[in-house]
N, C-alpha and C positions, 0 to 999 in steps of 0.2 A: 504494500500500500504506500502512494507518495502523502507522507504525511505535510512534508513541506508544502508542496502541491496544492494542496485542498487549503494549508491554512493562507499561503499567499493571497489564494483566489479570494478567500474571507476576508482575510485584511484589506486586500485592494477594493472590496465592492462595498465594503461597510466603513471604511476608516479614512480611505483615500478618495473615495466615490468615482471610484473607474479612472484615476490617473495612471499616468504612466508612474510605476513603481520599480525602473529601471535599476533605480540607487537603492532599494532594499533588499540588501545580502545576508543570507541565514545569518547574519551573526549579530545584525544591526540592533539594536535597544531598541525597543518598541517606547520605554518609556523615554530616552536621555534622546532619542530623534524625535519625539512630541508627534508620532504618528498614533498613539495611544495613552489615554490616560487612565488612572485608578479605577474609572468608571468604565473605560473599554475592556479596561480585563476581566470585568464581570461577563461583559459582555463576550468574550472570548470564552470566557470557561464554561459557559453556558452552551458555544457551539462545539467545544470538542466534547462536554458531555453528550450530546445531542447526535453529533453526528460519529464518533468513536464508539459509544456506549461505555463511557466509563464514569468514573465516579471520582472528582476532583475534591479532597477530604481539607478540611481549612490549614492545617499543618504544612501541603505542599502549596498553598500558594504564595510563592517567592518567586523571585527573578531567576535565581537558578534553572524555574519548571518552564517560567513563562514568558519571558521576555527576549525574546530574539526567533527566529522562525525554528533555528536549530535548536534551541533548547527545549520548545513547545515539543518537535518531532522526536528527539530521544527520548523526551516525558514521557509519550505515548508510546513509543517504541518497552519501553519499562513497564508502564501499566498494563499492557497490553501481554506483559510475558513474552515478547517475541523481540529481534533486532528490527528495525528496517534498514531494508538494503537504502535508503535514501538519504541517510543522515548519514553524515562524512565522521568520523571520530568518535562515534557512539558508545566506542565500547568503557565505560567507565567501571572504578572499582567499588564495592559496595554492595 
């Protein structure tokens, strides 16, 4: 599954309103680039629960889970039990 993928498209149609999101690279701070604020990441958490089927627990949410495309995609890739082949450097210790 392209996790990054699916969360771009989300970002760019809700956060960006269909701009060009040329300049946003997995690794970009959704918060420290002001393309998302405290109240977007509600609104984010709410779509990968939605569309993942997972269950985002108040303890993970930090920037480490959520703030950058790649750090969203290796969240899921964890929650999920499985790697995705789509996130670059996924493999972390833990």
């Amino acid at each position: 599954m392209d996790y990054i993928g699916a969360i771009r498209a989300f970002i760019v149609e809700n956060f960006l309103f269909g701009e060009d999101a040329a300049w946003l690279e997995e690794e970009t701070s959704f918060l420290e680039s002001g393309v998302i604020d405290s109240t977007g990441i509600l609104e984010v958490i709410t779509f990968i629960e939605e569309t993942f089927g997972i269950h985002v627990e108040d303890d993970e949410i930090v920037p480490e889970n959520l703030d950058s495309l790649k750090n969203l995609a290796a969240f899921l890739a964890r929650k999920n039990g499985r790697p995705d082949r789509n996130v670059a450097g996924q493999q972390q210790a833990g």
